[in-house]
VEXMIFI-526346 format. One record per residue (C-alpha): x, y, z; residue in three letters. Coordinates in steps of 0.2 Angstrom, whole numbers, plus 2048, in hexadecimal, padded with zeros to 3 digits. Layout:
XYZALA
...
! end
This chain:
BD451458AUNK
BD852257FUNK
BCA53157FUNK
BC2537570UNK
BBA54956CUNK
BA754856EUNK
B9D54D560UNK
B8B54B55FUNK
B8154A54FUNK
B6F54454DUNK
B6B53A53CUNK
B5953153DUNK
B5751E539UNK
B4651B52EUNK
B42508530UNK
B3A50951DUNK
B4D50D517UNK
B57503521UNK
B544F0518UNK
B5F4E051EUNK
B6E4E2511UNK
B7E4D7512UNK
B904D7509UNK
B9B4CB507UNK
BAC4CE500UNK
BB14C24F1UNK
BBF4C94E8UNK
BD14CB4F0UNK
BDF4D64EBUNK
BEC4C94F0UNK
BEB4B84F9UNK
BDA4B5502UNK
BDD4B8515UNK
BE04A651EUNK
BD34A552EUNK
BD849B53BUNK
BCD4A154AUNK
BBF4B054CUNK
BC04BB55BUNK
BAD4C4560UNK
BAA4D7565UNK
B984D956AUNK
B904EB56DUNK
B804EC572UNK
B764FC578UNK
B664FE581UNK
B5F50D588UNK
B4F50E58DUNK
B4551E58DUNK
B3851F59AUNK
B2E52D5A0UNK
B3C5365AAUNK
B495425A2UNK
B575375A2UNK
B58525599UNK
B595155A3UNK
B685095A0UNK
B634FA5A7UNK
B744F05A9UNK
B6A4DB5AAUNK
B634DE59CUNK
B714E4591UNK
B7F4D759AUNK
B704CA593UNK
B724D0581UNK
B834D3580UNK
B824BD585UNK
B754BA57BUNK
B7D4C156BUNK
B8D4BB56DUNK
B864A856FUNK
B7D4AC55FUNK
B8C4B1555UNK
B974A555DUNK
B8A497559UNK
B8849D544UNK
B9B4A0543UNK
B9F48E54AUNK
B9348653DUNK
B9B48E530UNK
BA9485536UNK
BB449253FUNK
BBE49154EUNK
BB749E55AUNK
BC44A4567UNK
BBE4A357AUNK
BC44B657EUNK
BB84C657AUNK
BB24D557CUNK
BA14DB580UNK
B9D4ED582UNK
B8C4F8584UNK
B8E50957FUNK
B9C50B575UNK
B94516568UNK
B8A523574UNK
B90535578UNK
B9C533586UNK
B9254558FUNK
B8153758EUNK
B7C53259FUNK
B6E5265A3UNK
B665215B3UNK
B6F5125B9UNK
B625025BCUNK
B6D4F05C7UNK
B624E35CBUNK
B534ED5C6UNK
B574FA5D4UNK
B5D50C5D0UNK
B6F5105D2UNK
B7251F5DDUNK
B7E5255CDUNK
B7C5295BCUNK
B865205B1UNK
B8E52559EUNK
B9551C591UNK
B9C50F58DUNK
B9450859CUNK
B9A4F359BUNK
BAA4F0593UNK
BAE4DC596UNK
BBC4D258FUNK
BC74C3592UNK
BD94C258CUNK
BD84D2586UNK
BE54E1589UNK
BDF4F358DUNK
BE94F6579UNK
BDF4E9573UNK
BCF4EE578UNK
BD4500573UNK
BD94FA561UNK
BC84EE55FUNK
BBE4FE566UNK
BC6508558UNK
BC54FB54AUNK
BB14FD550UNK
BB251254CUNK
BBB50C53EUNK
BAF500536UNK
B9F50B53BUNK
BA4519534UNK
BA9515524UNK
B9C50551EUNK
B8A510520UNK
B7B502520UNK
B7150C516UNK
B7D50A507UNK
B7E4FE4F9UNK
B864EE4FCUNK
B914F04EDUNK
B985014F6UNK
B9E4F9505UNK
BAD4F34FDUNK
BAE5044F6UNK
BAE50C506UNK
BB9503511UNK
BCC504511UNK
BD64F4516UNK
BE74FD518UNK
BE0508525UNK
BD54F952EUNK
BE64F052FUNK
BF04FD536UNK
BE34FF543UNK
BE54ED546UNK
BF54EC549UNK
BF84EE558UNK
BED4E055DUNK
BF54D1567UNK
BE94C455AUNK
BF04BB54EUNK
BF14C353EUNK
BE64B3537UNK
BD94B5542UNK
BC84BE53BUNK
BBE4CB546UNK
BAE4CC548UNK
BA34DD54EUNK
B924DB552UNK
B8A4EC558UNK
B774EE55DUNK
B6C4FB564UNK
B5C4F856DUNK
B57506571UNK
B4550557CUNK
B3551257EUNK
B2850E58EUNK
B1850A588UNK
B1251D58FUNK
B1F527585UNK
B1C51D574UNK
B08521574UNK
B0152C566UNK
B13537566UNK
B1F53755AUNK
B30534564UNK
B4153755EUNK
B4B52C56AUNK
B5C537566UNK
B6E532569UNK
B6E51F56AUNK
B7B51A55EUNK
B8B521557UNK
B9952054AUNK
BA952854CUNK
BAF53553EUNK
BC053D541UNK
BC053A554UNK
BAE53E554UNK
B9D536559UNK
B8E53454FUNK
B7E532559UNK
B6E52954EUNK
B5E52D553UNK
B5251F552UNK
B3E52254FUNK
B3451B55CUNK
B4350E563UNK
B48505552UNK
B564F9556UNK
B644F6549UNK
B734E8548UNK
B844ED53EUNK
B8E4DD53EUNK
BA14DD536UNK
BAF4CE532UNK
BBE4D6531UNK
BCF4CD52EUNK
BDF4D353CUNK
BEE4D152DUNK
BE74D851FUNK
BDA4E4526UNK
BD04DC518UNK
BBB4DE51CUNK
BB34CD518UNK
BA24CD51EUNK
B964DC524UNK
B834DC526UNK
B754E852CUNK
B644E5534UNK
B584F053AUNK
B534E4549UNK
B5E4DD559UNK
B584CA556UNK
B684BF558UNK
B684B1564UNK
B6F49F563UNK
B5F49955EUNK
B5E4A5551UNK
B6E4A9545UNK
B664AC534UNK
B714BF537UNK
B804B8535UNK
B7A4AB526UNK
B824B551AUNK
B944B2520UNK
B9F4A8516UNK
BA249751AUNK
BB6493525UNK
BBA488518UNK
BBD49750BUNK
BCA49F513UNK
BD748E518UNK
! end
């Protein structure tokens, strides 16, 4: 995997500003993309900040979510009528400074080593470019859609022509849609989050110009960025924001907002 200079910058997350906000994109500059199949990336991020100097990744818990919202995507995107693909890739840590290290937690026991980011990449059918190319597609997307703005802007903000130039090298099919779903949970033990203000820092990151962006959370605020991006035209078709990590197969109201498949034959 390619290596990216690291860059940290702290940016703090208010829950009062950060509403649930969605965008769908409903006109086309040429011929609405055709979807045959959707392929799923899910990040998800959980650090938890205990009463030591270092964080605790605990890697159960974060192998649990990573499953938990994939079903959840996999189960709204097939009532909508899509054809999800069986291949994935599931990651934790994607968007946390690569100097980071956290305690190491397997099976509830201390690891004898720290460990740093990304600390699970899994994937099925996948290349080592493909997974480079989805990774990048994730900096991509991050960076250049903010949650925080208006849902008219996300138009605005992304470029197509660079997403499908990043795309390109992707062994998918140029008709299938992509689908990015990235959380952050991060945690505070009850002892640390008593009558203090905490800034838990360096959770989450974008990517500018090779560099990351850390967001700093107040008292362990989690947040969901979701994308549906299409491989041929680069086009983004779907994105939506939450300030919570709630997506299971039980409970899909996050991805409500997606269009239904029957659109885009």
């Amino acid at each position: 995997m390619h290596k990216i200079p690291v860059l940290l910058f702290l940016l703090i997350i208010l829950h009062a500003c950060t509403p649930k906000q969605f965008y769908v994109k409903k006109e086309f500059n040429g011929k609405k993309p055709v979807i045959e199949k959707v392929f799923i990336a899910v990040e998800f991020a959980s650090l938890k900040d205990d009463v030591g100097k270092l964080w605790d990744f605990d890697e159960e818990y974060n192998l649990n979510y990573q499953d938990k919202i994939y079903q959840g995507a996999k189960t709204a995107l097939e009532a909508k009528g899509y054809h999800v693909l069986p291949s994935y890739l599931k990651t934790s840590g994607l968007m946390i400074d690569r100097n980071y290290e956290a305690e190491h937690y397997k099976n509830k026991k201390l690891q004898e080593k720290l460990i740093s980011p990304p600390f699970i990449i899994r994937s099925t059918d996948l290349t080592d470019t493909d997974i480079d190319v989805l990774i990048d597609i994730h900096y991509e997307l991050y960076n250049t859609i903010s949650p925080s703005i208006a849902a008219k802007t996300h138009d605005y903000q992304h470029n197509s022509h660079q997403s499908k130039k990043i795309l390109s090298p992707l062994t998918l099919a140029d008709n299938t849609a992509i689908l990015i779903v990235s959380a952050n949970k991060p945690r505070v033990s009850a002892i640390k989050n008593i009558g203090i203000g905490l800034l838990s820092a360096g959770l989450v990151a974008g990517a500018t110009s090779g560099a990351y962006i850390g967001v700093t959370t107040l008292h362990g605020i989690p947040t969901t960025n979701s994308y549906l991006i299409h491989k041929g035209s680069g086009e983004l078709l779907w994105s939506n924001f939450s300030g919570a990590v709630n997506i299971s197969p039980k409970t899909t109201s996050f991805f409500s907002t997606i269009p239904e498949a029957e659109g885009f034959k």
